[in-house]
FIRO-229354 format. One record per residue (C-alpha): y negated, x negated, z. Coordinates in pm, 1 decimal. Example, Ala and Ser with C-alpha at 12.3 -4.5 7.8 and 13.67 -1.06 7.14 Angstrom:
BEGIN
<guti><yy>450.0</yy><xx>-1230.0</xx><zz>780.0</zz></guti>
<guti><yy>106.0</yy><xx>-1367.0</xx><zz>714.0</zz></guti>
# end
This chain:
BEGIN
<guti><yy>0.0</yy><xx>0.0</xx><zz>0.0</zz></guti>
<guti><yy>-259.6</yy><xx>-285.0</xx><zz>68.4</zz></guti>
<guti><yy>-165.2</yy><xx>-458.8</xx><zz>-253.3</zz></guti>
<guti><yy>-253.2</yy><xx>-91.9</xx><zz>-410.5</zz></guti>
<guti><yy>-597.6</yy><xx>-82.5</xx><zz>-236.6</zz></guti>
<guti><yy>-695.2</yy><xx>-461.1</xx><zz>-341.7</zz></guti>
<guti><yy>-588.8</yy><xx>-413.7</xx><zz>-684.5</zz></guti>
<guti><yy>-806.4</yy><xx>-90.4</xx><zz>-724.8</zz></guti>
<guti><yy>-1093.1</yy><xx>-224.7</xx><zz>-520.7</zz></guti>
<guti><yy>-1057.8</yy><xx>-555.2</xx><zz>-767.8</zz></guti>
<guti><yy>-1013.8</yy><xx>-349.9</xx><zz>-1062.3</zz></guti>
<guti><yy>-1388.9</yy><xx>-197.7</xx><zz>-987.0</zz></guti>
<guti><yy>-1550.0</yy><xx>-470.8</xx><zz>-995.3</zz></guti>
<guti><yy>-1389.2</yy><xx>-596.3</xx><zz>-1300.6</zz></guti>
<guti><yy>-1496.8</yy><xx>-293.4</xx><zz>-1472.7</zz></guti>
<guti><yy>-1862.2</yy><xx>-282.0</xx><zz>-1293.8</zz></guti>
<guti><yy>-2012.1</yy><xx>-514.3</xx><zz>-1506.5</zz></guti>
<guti><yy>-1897.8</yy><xx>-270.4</xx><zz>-1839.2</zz></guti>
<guti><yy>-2074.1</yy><xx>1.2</xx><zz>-1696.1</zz></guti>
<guti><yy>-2397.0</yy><xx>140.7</xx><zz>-1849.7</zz></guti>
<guti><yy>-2633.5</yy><xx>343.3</xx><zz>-1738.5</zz></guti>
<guti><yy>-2609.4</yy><xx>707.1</xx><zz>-1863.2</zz></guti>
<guti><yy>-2840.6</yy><xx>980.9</xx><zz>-1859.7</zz></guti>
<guti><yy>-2618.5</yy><xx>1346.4</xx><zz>-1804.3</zz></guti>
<guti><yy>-2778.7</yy><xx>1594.6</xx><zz>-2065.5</zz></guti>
<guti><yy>-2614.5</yy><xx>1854.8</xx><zz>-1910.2</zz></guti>
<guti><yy>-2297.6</yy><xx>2056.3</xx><zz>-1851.6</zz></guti>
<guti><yy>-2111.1</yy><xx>2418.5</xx><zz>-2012.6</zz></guti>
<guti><yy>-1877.2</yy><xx>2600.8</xx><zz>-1812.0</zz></guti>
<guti><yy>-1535.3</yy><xx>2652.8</xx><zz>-1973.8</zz></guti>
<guti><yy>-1302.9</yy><xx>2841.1</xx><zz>-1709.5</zz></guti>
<guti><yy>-1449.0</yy><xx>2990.0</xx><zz>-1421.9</zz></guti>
<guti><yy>-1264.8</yy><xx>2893.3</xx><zz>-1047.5</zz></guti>
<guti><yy>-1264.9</yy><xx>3100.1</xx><zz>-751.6</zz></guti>
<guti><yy>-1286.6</yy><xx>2842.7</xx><zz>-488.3</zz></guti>
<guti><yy>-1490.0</yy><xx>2523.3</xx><zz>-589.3</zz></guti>
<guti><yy>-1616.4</yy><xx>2379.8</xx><zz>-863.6</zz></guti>
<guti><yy>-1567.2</yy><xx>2510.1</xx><zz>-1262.4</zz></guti>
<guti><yy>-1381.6</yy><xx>2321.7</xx><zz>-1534.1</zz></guti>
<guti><yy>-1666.9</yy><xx>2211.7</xx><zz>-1739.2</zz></guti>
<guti><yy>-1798.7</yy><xx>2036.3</xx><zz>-2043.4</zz></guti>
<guti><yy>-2102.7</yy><xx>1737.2</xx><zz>-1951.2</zz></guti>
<guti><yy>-2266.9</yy><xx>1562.5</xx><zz>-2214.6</zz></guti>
<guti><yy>-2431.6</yy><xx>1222.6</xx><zz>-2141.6</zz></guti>
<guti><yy>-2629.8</yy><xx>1018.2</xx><zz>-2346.3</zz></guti>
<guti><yy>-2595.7</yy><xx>620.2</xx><zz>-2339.9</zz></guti>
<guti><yy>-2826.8</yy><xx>344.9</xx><zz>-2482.3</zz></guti>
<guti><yy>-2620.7</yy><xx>69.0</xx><zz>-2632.5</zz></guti>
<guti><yy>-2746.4</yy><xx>-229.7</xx><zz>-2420.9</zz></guti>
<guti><yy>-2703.5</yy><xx>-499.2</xx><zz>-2669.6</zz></guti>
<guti><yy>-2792.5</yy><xx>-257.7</xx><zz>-2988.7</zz></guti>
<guti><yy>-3159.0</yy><xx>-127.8</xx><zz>-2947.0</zz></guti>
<guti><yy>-3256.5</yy><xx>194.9</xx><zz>-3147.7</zz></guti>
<guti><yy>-2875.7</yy><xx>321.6</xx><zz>-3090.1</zz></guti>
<guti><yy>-2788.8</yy><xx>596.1</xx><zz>-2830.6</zz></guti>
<guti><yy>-2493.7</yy><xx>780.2</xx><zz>-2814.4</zz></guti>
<guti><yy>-2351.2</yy><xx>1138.9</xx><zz>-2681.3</zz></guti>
<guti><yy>-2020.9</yy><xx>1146.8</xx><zz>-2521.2</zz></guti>
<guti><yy>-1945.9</yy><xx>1523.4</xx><zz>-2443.0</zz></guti>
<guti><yy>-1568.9</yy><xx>1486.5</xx><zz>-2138.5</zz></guti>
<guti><yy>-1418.0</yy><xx>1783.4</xx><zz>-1985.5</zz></guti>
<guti><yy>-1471.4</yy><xx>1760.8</xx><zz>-1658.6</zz></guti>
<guti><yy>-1179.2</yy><xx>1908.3</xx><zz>-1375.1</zz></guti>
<guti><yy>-1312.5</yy><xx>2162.0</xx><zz>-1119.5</zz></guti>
<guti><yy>-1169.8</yy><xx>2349.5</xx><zz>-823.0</zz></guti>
<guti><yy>-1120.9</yy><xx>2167.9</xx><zz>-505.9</zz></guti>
<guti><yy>-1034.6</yy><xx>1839.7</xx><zz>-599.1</zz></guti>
<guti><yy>-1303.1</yy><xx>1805.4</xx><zz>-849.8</zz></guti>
<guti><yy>-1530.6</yy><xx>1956.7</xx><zz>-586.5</zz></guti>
<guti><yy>-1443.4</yy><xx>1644.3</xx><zz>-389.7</zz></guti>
<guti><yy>-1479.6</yy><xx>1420.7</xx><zz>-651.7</zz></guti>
<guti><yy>-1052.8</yy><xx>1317.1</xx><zz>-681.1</zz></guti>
<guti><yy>-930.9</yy><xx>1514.7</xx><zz>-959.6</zz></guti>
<guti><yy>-786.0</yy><xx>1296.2</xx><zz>-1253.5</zz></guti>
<guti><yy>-1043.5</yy><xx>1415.0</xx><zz>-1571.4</zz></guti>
<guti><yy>-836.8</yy><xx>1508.6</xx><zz>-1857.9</zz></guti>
<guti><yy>-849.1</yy><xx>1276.6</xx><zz>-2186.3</zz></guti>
<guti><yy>-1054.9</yy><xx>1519.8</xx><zz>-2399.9</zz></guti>
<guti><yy>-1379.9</yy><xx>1411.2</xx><zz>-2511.6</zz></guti>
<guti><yy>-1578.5</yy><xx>1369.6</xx><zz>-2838.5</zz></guti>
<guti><yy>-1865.5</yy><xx>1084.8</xx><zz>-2949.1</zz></guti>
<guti><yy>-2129.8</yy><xx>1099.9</xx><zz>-3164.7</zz></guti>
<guti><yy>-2360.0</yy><xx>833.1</xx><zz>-3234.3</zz></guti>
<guti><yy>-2708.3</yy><xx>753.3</xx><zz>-3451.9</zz></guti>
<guti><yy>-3000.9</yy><xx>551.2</xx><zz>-3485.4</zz></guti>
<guti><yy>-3299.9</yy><xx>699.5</xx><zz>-3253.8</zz></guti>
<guti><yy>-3537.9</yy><xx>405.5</xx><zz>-3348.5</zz></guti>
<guti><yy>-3558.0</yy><xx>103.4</xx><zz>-3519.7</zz></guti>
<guti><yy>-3275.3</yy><xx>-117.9</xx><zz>-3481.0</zz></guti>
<guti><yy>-3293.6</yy><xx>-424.6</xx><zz>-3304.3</zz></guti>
<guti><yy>-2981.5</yy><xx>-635.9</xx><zz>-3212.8</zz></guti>
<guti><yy>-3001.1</yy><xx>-887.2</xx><zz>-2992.4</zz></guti>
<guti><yy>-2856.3</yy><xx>-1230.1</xx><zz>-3050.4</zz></guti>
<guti><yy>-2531.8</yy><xx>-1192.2</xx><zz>-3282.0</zz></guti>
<guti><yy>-2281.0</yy><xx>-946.4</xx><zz>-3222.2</zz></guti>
<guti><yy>-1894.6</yy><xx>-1009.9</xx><zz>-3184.9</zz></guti>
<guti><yy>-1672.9</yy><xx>-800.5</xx><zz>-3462.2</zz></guti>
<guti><yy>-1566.4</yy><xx>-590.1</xx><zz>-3119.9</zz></guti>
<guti><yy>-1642.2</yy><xx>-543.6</xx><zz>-2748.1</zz></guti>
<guti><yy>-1731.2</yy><xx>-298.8</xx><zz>-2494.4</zz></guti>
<guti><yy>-2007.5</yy><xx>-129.9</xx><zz>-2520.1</zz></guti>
<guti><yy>-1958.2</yy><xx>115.2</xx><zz>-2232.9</zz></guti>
<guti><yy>-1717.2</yy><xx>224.8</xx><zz>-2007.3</zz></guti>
<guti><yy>-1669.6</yy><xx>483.3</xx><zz>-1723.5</zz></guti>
<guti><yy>-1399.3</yy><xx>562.3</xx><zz>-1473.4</zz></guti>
<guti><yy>-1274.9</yy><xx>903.9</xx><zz>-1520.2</zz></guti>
<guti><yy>-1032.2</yy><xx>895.1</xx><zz>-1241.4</zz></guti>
<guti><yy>-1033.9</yy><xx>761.7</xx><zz>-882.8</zz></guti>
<guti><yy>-808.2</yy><xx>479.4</xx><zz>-953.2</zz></guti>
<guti><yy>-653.4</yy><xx>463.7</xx><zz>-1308.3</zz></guti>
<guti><yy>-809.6</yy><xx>627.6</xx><zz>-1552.7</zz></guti>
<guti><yy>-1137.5</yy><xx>507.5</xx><zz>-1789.8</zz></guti>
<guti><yy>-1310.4</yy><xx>635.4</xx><zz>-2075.5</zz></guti>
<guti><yy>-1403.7</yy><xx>297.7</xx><zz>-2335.2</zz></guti>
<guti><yy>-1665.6</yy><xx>279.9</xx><zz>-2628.4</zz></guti>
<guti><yy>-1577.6</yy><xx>-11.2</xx><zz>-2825.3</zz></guti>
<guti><yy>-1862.1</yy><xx>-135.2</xx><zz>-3034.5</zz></guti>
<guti><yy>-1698.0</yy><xx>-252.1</xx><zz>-3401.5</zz></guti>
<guti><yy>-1938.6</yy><xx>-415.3</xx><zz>-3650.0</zz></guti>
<guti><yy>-1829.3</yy><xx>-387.1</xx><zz>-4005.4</zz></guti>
<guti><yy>-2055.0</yy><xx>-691.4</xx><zz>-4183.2</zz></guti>
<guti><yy>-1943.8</yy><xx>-534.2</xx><zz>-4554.6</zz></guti>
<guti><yy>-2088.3</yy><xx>-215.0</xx><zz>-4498.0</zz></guti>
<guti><yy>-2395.2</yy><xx>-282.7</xx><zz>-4227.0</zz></guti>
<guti><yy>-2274.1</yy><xx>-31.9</xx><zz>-3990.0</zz></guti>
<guti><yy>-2161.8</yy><xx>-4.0</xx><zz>-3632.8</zz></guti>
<guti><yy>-1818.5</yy><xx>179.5</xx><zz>-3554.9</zz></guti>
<guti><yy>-1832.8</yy><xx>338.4</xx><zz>-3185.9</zz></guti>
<guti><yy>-1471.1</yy><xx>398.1</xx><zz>-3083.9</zz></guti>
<guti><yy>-1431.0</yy><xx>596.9</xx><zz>-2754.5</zz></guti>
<guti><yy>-1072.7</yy><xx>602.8</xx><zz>-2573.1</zz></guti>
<guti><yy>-926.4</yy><xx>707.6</xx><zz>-2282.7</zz></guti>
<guti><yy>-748.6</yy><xx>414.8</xx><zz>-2083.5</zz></guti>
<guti><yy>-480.5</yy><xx>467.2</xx><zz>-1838.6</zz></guti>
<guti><yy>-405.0</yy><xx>119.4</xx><zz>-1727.9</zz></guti>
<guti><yy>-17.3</yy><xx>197.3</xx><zz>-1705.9</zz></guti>
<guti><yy>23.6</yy><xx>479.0</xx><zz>-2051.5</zz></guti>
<guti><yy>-235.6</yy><xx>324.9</xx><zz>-2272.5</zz></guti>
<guti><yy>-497.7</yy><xx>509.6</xx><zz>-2478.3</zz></guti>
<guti><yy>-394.1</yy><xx>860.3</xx><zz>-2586.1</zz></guti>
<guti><yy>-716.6</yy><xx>966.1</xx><zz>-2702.5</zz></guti>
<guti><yy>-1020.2</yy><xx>872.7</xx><zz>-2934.9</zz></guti>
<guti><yy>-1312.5</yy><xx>954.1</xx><zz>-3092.1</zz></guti>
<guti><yy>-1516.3</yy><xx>816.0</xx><zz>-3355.9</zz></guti>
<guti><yy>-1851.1</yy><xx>759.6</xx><zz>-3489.5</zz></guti>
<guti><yy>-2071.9</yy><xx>506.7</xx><zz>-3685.8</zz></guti>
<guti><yy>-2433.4</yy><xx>451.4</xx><zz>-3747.5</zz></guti>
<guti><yy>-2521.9</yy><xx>268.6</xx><zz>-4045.2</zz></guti>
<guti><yy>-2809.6</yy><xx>-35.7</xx><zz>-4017.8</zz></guti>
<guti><yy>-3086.6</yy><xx>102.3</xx><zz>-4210.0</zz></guti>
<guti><yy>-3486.8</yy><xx>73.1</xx><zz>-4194.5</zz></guti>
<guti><yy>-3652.9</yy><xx>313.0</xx><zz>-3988.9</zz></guti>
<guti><yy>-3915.0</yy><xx>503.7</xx><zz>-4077.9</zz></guti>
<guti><yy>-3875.6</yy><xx>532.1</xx><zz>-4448.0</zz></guti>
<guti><yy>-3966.3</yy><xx>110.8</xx><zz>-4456.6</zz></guti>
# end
């Protein structure tokens, strides 16, 4: 059990650093619960740290009743991502083909939600690539979107 505890406390700080900050647009009810809180849909907006002029939505089901009232129900891996150029785009330094872009814990211990950054050089655009990361099953789910490099402002 204490090996459990140090390998989830270590895991958090592994994954701290990954973290950015998000801004929650807001959330829809989808089933209604008697006692605590309801299943919902939240979308939250992200800035890509490294990418200026990028933001993206990420719209996650979010588990309700009691345990989600208490903040330990295990999110299910259903989510969509959509993101586009809300500015001029500025990168800074050079991007690697792939990396992390953002990531959030969707469960107490084991469970994340990724957005991989991809950078396809042929085609000037960024791939976003969300998944859901169960450190034991692997990714199960995904989502997709790019935004292609392009002036802003009709430049």
């Amino acid at each position: 059990m204490k090996k459990r505890i140090v390998f989830c406390i270590l895991n958090c700080i592994y994954l701290l650093p990954l973290s950015a900050q998000s801004e929650e647009i807001g959330c829809l009810t989808t089933t209604w619960k008697l006692v605590g809180a309801n299943d919902k849909i939240c979308v939250e907006a992200y800035d890509d740290p490294k990418v200026k002029g990028v933001a993206c939505y990420i719209s996650q089901a979010r588990t309700g009743g009691i345990s989600g009232s208490l903040g330990v129900a295990e999110d299910p891996s259903r989510f969509s991502i959509s993101c586009s150029q809300v500015g001029p785009i500025s990168i800074e330094g050079k991007l690697p083909e792939e990396e992390t872009a953002f990531s959030e814990n969707t469960s107490l211990f084991f469970k994340e939600t990724k957005v991989k950054r991809m950078f396809d050089s042929k085609r000037n655009t960024l791939i976003y690539v969300a998944i859901s990361r169960k450190i034991i099953e692997g990714a199960p789910s995904s989502s997709i979107s790019s935004v292609p490099i392009m002036p802003w402002g009709g430049k």
